[in-house]
C-alpha positions in Angstrom: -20.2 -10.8 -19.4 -16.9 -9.8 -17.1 -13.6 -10.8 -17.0 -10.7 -10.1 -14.6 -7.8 -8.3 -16.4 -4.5 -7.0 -13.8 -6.8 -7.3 -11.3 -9.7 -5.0 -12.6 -13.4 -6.2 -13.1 -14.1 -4.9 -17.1 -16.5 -5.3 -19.4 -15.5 -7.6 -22.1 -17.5 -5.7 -24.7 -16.3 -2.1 -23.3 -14.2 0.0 -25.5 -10.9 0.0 -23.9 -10.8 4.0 -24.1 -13.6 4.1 -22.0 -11.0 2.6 -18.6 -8.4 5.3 -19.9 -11.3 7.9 -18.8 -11.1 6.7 -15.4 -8.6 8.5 -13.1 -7.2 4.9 -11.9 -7.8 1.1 -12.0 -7.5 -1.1 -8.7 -8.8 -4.7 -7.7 -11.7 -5.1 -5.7 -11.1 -8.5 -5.2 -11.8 -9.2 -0.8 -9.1 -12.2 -1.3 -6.9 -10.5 1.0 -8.5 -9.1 3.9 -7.6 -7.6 7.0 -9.2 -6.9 10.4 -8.5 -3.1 11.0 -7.8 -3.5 14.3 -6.0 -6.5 14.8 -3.7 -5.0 12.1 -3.0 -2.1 14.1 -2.5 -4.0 17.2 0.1 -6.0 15.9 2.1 -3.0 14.3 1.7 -0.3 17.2 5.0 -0.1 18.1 5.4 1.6 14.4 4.5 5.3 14.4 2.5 5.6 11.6 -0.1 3.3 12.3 -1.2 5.4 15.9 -3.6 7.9 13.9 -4.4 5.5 11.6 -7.6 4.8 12.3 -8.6 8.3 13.0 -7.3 9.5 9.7 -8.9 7.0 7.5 -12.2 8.0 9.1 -11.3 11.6 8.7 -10.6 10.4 4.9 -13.5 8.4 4.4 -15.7 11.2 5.9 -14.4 14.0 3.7 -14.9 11.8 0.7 -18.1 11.4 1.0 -19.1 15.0 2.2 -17.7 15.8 -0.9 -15.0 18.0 0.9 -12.1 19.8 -0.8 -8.6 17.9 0.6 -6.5 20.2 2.1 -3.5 18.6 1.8 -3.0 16.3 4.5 -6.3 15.8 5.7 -9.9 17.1 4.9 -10.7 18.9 8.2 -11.7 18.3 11.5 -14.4 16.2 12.4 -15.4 15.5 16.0 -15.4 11.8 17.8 -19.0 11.8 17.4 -18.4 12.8 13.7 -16.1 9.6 13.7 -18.2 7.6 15.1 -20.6 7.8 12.3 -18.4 5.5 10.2 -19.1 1.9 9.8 -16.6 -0.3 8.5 -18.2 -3.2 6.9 -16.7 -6.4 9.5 -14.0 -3.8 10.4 -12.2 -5.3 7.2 -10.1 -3.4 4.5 -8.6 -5.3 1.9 -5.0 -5.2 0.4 -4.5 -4.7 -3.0 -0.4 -5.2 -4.5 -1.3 -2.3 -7.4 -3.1 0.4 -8.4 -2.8 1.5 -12.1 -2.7 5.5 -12.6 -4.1 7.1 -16.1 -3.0 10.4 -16.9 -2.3 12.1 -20.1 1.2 13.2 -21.7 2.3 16.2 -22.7 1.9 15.2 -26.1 -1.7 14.9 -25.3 -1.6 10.9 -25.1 -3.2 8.7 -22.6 -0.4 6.7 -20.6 -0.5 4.8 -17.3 1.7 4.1 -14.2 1.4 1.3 -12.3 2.4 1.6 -8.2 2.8 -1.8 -6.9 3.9 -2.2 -3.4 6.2 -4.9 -3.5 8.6 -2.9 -6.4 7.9 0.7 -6.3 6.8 2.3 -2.9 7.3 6.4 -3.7 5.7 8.5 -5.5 5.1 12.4 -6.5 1.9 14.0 -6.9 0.7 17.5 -7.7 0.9 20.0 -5.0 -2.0 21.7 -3.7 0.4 24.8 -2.2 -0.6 28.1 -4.0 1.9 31.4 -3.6 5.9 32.5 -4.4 7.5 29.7 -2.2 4.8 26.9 -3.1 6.7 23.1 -4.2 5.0 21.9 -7.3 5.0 18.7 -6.3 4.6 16.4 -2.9 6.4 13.2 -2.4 5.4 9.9 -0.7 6.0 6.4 0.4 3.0 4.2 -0.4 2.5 1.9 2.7 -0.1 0.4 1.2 -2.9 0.2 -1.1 -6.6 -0.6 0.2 -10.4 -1.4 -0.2 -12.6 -1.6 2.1 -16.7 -1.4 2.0 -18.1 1.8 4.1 -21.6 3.6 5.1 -21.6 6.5 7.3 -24.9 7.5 9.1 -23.6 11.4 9.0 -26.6 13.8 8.8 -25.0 16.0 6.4 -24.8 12.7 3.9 -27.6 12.3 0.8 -29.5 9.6 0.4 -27.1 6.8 -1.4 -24.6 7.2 0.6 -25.9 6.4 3.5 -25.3 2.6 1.8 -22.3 0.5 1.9 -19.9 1.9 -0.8 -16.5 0.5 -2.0 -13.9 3.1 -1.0 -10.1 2.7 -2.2 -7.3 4.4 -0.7 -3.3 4.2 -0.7 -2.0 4.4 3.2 1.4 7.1 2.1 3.7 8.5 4.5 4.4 12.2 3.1 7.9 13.3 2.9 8.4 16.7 4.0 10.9 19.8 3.6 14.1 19.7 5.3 14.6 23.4 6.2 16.9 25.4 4.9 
């Protein structure tokens, strides 16, 4: 039997420790969806949504390659790379929050909650190495998404070739003012 708590899809018998192990709880409730492209029609006058649609596939592709993120993006795949990424209806779906676990430094399990309609920035651990590296990124969460993908990439295995749930936050990184 399931239940719908915040938003997330548990098991009413599950032990609640067991959703602390998860890296983060979101809503995979479709009650809010969005045609991709109508959605960037109607914003393009707003810079940030021009490469969306190529950076979500570049997202959703090094996802499920299993790629290490570097940073920004996950690397460079080619149009016909791209075009290897189905969309289910070329829907995503808004979700208002997305609850992050983590543990304390008192070695106890805590969560955060970024919801986009009270607080929109956010820090995350930096992947820079070396003597001038930041420890931390910033960001403005644009928004926070589901959508249902397959990919018919010839470098994917087996299972997920099938339509998969993949969540994502839409940020918009702040960056170093020199000097």
């Amino acid at each position: 039997m399931q239940s719908e708590t915040q938003g997330v899809s548990i098991e009413e018998n599950m032990d609640p420790s067991q959703y602390l192990e998860k890296q983060y709880h979101m809503s995979n409730s479709q009650n809010d969806p969005v045609n991709l492209y109508s959605y960037i029609h109607k914003n393009q006058a707003d810079p940030a949504f021009k490469p969306f649609i190529p950076k979500l596939k570049d997202h959703i592709l090094g996802h499920l390659l299993e790629q290490d993120y570097k940073g920004d993006m996950y690397g460079k795949f080619t149009n016909a790379e791209w075009n290897t990424v189905h969309i289910a209806s070329e829907q995503i779906y808004c979700c208002k929050t997305v609850q992050i676990n983590y543990t304390t430094y008192d070695i106890r399990h805590n969560r955060d909650t970024i919801n986009i309609q009270l607080y929109l920035d956010i820090m995350v651990n930096s992947l820079e190495t070396g003597p001038n590296a930041q420890p931390y990124w910033y960001a403005h969460v644009i928004g926070i998404f589901h959508t249902i993908v397959s990919s018919t990439h010839p470098e994917l295995k087996g299972m997920v070739k099938l339509h998969c749930q993949l969540d994502f936050l839409w940020v918009r990184w702040f960056g170093m003012e020199p000097g």
